[in-house]
C-alpha positions as CSV (number, residue, x, y, z in Angstrom):
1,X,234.9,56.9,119.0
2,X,236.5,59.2,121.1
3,X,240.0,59.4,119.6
4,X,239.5,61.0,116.7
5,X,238.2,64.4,118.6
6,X,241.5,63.8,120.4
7,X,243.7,62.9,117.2
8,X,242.3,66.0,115.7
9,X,243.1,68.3,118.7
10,X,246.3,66.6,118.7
11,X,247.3,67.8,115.3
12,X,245.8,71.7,116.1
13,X,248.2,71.4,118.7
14,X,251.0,70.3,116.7
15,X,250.4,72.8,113.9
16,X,250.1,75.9,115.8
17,X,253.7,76.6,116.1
18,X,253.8,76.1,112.6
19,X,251.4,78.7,112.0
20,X,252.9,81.2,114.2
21,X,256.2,80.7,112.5
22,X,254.1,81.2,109.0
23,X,252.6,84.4,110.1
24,X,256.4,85.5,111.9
25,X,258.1,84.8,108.4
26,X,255.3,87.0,106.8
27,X,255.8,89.8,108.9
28,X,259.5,89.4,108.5
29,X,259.5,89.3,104.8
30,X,259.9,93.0,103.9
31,X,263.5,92.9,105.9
32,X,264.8,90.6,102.9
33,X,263.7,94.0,100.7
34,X,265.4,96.6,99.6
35,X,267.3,99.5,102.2
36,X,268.1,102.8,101.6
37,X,270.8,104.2,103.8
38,X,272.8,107.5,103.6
39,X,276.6,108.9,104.3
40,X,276.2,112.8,105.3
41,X,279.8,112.7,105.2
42,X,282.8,111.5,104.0
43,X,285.6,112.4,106.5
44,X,288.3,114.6,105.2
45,X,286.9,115.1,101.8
46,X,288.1,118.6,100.3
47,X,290.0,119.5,103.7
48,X,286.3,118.9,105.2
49,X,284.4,121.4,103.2
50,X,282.6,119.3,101.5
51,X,278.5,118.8,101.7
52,X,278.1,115.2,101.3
53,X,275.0,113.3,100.9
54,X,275.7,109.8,99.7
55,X,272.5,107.5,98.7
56,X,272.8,103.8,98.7
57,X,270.5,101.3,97.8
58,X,271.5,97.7,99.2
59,X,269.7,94.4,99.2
60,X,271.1,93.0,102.6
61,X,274.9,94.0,102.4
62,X,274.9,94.5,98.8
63,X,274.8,97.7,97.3
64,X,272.4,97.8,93.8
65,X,272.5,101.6,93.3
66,X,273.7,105.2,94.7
67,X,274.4,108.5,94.2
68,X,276.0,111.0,94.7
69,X,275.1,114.8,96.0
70,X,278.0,116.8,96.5
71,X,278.0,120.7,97.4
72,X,281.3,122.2,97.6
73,X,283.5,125.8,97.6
74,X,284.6,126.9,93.9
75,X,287.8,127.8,95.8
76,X,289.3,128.4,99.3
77,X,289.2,132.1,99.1
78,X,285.7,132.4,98.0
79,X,282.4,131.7,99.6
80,X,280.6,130.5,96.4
81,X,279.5,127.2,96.1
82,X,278.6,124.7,93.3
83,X,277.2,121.4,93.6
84,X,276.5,117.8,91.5
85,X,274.2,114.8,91.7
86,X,276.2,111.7,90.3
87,X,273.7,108.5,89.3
88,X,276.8,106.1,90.4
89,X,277.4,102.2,88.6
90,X,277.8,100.0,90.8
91,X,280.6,97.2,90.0
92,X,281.2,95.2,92.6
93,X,282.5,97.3,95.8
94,X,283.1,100.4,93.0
95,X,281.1,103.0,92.4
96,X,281.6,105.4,89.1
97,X,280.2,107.9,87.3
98,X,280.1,111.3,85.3
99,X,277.6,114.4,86.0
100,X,278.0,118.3,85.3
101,X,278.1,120.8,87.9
102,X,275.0,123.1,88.6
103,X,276.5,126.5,88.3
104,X,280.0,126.2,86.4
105,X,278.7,123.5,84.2
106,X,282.0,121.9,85.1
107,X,282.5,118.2,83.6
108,X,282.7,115.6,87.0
109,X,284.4,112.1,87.3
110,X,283.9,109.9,89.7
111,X,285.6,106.8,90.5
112,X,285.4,105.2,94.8
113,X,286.0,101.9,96.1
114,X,283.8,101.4,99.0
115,X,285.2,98.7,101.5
116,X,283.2,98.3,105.0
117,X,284.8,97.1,108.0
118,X,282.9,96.6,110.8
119,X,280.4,99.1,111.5
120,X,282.3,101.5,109.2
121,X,283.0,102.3,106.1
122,X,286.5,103.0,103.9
123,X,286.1,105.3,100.3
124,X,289.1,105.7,98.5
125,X,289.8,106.5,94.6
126,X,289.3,110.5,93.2
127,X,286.7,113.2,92.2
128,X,287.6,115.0,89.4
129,X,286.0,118.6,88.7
130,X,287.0,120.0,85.6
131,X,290.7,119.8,85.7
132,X,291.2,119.2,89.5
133,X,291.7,116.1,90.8
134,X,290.5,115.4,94.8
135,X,292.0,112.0,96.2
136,X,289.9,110.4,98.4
137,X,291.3,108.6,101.5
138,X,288.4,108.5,103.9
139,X,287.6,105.7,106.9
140,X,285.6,105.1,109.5
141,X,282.2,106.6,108.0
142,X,279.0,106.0,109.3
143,X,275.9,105.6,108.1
144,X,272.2,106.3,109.1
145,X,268.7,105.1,108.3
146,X,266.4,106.5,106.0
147,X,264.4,107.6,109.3
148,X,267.3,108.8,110.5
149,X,268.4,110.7,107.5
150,X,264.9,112.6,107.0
151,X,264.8,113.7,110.6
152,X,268.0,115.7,110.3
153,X,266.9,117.5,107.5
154,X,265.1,120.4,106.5
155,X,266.2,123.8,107.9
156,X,263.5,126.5,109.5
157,X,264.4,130.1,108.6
158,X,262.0,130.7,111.0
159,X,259.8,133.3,108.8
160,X,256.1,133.5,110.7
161,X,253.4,135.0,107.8
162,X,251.0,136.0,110.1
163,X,252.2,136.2,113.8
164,X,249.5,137.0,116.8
165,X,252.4,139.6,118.2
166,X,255.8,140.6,118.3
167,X,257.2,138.0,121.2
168,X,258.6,135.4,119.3
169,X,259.5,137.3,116.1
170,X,261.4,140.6,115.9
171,X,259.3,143.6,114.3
172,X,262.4,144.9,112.4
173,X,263.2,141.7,111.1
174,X,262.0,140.0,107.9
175,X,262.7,137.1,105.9
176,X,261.9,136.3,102.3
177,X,262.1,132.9,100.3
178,X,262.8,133.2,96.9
179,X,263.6,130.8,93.9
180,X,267.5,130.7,93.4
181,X,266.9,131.6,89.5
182,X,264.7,134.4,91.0
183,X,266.9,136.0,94.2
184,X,269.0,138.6,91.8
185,X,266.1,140.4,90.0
186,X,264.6,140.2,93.6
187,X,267.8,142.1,95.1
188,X,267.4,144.4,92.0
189,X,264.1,145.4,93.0
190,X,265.0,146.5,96.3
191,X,267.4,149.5,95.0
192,X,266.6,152.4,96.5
193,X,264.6,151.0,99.3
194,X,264.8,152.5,103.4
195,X,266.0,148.8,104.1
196,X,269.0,147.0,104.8
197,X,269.9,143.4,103.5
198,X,271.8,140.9,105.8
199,X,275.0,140.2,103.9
200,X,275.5,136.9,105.2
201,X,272.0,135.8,103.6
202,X,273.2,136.8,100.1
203,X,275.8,133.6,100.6
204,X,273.8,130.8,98.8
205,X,274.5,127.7,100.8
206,X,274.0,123.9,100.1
207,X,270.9,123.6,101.8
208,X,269.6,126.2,99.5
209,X,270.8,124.9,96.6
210,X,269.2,121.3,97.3
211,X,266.1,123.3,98.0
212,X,265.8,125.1,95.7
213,X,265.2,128.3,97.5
214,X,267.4,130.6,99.7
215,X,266.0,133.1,102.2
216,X,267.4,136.7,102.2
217,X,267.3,138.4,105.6
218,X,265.9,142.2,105.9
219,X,266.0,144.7,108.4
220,X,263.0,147.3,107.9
221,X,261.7,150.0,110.3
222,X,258.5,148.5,111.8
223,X,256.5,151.3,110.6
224,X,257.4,150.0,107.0
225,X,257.3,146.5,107.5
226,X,254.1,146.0,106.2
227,X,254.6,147.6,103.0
228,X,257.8,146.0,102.2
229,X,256.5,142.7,103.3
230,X,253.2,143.2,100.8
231,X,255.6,144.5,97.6
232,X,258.3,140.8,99.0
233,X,255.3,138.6,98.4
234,X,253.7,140.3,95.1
235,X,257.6,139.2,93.8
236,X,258.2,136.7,91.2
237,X,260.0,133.3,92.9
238,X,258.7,134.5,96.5
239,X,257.5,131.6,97.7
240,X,257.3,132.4,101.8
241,X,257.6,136.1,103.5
242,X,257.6,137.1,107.1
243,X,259.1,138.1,110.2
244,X,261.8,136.1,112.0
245,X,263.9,137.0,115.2
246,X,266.3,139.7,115.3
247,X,267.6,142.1,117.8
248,X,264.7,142.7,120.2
249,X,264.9,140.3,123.7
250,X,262.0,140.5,125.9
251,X,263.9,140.5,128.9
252,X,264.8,143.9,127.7
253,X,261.4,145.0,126.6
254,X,258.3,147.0,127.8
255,X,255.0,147.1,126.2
256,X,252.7,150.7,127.0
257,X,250.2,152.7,126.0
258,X,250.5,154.2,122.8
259,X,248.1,157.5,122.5
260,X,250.4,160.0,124.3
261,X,253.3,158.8,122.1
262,X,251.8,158.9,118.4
263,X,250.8,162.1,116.0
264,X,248.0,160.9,114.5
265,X,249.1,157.1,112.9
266,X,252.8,157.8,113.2
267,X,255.1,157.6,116.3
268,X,256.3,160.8,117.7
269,X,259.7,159.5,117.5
270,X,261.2,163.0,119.0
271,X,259.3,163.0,121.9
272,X,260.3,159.2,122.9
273,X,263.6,159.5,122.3
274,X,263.8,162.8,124.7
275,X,262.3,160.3,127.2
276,X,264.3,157.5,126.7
277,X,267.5,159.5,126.9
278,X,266.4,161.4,129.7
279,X,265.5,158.3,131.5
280,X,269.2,156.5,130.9
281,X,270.7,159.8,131.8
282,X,269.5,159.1,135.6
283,X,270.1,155.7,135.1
284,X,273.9,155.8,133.8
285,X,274.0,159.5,135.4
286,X,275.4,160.5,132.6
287,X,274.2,163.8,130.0
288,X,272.5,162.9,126.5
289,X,275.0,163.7,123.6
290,X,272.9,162.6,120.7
291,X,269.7,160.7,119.4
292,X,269.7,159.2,116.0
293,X,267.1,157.7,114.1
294,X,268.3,154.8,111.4
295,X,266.2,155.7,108.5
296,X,266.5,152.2,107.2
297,X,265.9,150.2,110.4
298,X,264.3,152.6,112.1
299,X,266.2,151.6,115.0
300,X,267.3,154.5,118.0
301,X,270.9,155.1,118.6
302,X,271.3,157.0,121.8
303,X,275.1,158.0,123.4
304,X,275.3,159.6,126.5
305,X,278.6,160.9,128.4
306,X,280.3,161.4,131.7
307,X,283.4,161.4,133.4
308,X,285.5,158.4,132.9
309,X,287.2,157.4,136.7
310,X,289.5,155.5,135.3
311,X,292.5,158.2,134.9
312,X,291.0,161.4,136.7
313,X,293.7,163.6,136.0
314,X,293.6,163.2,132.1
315,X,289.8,164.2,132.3
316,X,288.9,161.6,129.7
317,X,285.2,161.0,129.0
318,X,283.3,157.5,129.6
319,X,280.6,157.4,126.7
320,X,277.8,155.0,126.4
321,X,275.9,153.7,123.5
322,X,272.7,152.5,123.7
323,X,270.3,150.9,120.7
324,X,266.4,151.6,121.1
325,X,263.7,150.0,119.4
326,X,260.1,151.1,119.1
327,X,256.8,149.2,117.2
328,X,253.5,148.1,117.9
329,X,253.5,145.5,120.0
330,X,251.8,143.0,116.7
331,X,251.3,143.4,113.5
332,X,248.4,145.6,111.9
333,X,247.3,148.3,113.7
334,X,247.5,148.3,118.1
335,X,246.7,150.5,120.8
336,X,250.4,149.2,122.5
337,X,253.5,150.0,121.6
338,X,256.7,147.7,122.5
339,X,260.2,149.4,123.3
340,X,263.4,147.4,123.4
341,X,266.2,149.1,124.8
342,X,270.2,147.2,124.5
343,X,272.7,147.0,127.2
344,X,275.2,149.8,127.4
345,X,277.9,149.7,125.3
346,X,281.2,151.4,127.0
347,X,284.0,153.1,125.5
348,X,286.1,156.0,126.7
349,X,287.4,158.7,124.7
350,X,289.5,161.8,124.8
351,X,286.9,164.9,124.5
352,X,289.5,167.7,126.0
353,X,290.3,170.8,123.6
354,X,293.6,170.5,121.8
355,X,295.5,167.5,120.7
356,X,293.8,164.4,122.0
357,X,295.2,160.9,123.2
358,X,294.2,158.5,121.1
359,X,293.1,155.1,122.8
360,X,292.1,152.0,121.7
361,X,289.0,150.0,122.9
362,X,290.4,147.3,124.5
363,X,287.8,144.7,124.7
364,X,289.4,142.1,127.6
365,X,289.1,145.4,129.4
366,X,285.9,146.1,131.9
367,X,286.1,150.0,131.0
368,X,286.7,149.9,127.0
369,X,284.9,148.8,124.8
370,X,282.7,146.8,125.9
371,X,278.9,145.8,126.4
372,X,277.9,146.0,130.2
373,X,274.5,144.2,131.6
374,X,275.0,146.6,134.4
375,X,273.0,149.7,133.6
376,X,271.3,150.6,136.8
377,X,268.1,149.5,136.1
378,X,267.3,150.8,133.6
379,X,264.7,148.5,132.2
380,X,262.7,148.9,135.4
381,X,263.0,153.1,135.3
382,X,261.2,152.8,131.9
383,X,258.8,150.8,132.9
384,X,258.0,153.4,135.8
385,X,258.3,155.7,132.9
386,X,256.1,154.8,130.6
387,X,253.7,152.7,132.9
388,X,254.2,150.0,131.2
389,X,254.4,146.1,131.6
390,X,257.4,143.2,131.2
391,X,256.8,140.1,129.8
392,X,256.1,137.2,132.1
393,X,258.0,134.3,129.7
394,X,257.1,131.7,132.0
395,X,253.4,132.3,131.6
396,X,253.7,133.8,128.2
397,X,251.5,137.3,129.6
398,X,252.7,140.7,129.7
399,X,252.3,141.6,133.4
């Protein structure tokens, strides 16, 4: 009687790798599914200018559907940019289809044979945009994952809303997100305003025009920010509004005190920039020439002069130009203001009565033209200045 308990642990036995190879072929099952993968490139295409994002859809090595998003230059001389998304047939190993153009509304063909080899991949055939026609000859191409794919995209513009203080975003600098079909009335509405727009921002770019949205860079006088930032968000098609980073380093920052600098709420702006100056002056030993405040960024431009060694007997004139920056050291109101002075910029110039040389800042030159980290410590004289403190960016304190 005691072989069947046997006969029946027998056939447990027996049947156990074939349930492991049950559960193994379950787990395995969604690899027999449908993959996405993507080309972010097709080599040579359009001299290399072009944006390429290529979406396939394969069942094992057989591709069922793509598309394609291409973002491209209007023309070699100009920075403008215009983009499709072609839904691509699939016939065997080509891929073909028709879109329009986003921007020109310009009539697109396209017609690839796709051949892998190996690990890579071969396109060749033609794109045709409106009348121009753009071979295609491209091999060896790669391509990724969808994990791999969505990790690489997205782009931060870095804009911070609401920032605790002004040490990893600039206090001058602001960035606003605005709906492409929104960005010129936008631009419109800041006629007339003490601010100055980053020209490169106004470029719209292919990651903005698959987003949807393109950021436009400003630089503001702190005092001002505020305001401008309050009027940027109340606009239609803002959809983010902030600071970002800009000119101010904190190696080459102090935060101080701010009651002996301020009239009331504002900044005595005339009394700090007599300091600053007169603390370069010892630092460079050179005399103040001028102090000018920029209205629109409400940064300090300082140039101080002395004697320039470098040809004695011409008496020519060494000058130095220094940048200044002065804000609370956060946003709202502070009882600590932050100043961020730049290195020295060096030229030399001919300042003598009468007909002048003129020379030419050359910048491979030590003495012309150029921007010097050497400035006599002048960081640490304005801290003795002002009594102030550094910033510690290992331990993330002022000290």
């Amino acid at each position: 009687m005691r072989a069947l308990p046997l006969l029946l642990l027998g056939l447990a036995v027996a049947s156990a790798p074939a349930v492991a190879q049950i559960k193994l072929q379950s787990k395995a099952a969604p690899a027999n599914g449908p993959e996405t993968r993507y080309f972010t490139s097709i080599d040579g295409l359009m001299d290399g200018n072009a944006d390429v994002v290529l979406k396939e859809t394969r069942q094992g090595k057989t591709v069922t559907a793509a598309v394609l998003d291409l973002c491209y230059p209007t023309d070699r001389n100009s920075g403008r940019k215009d983009r499709f998304v072609a839904n691509l047939a699939v016939n065997g190993q080509t891929l073909s289809g028709t879109a329009q153009s986003v921007v020109d509304k310009q009539p697109i063909t396209v017609k690839l044979n796709r051949k892998q080899s190996g690990d890579g991949f071969e396109f060749r055939g033609q794109i045709t945009i409106g009348q121009t026609v753009t071979e295609v000859a491209s091999s060896d191409n790669s391509d990724l994952s969808e994990k791999e794919f969505q990790d690489n995209q997205g782009t931060d513009d870095g804009i911070t809303a609401q920032p605790k203080d002004f040490t990893d975003v600039s206090p001058e600098s602001i960035g606003v997100r605005v709906k492409l079909d929104a960005v010129a009335d936008f631009l419109k509405g800041l006629r007339g305003e003490a601010v100055e727009i980053g020209t490169s921002s106004l470029a719209v770019t292919c990651d903005a025009m698959r987003a949807g949205e393109q950021t436009i860079n400003l630089t503001v006088d702190p005092e001002h920010a505020s305001a401008l930032l309050a009027k940027a968000k109340a606009a239609p098609g803002v959809t983010a509004a902030g600071w970002t980073s800009g000119v101010v380093e904190m190696d080459r920052t102090i935060r101080f005190a701010a009651a002996d600098w301020r009239d009331g709420d504002k900044i005595n702006k005339d009394k700090l920039a007599s300091a600053i100056a007169g603390v370069l002056a010892k630092t460079l030993a050179a005399k103040p020439a001028s102090a000018t405040w920029n209205a629109n960024t409400g940064k300090l431009k300082l140039v101080l002069k002395r004697p320039s060694p470098v040809f004695p007997a011409l008496s020519l004139t060494q000058n130095y130009e220094v940048t200044a920056l002065v804000s609370p050291d956060k946003p709202g109101s502070s009882d600590r203001l932050m100043l961020w002075v730049s290195s020295p910029t060096v030229s030399t110039s001919d300042d003598s009565a009468g007909a002048k040389l003129n020379l030419s800042d050359d910048s491979s030159s030590d003495e012309e033209g150029s921007e010097t980290k050497d400035d006599n410590g002048a960081i640490d004289a304005l801290l003795r200045e002002f009594k102030g403190q550094r910033w510690d960016a290992d331990k993330s304190v002022w000290r």
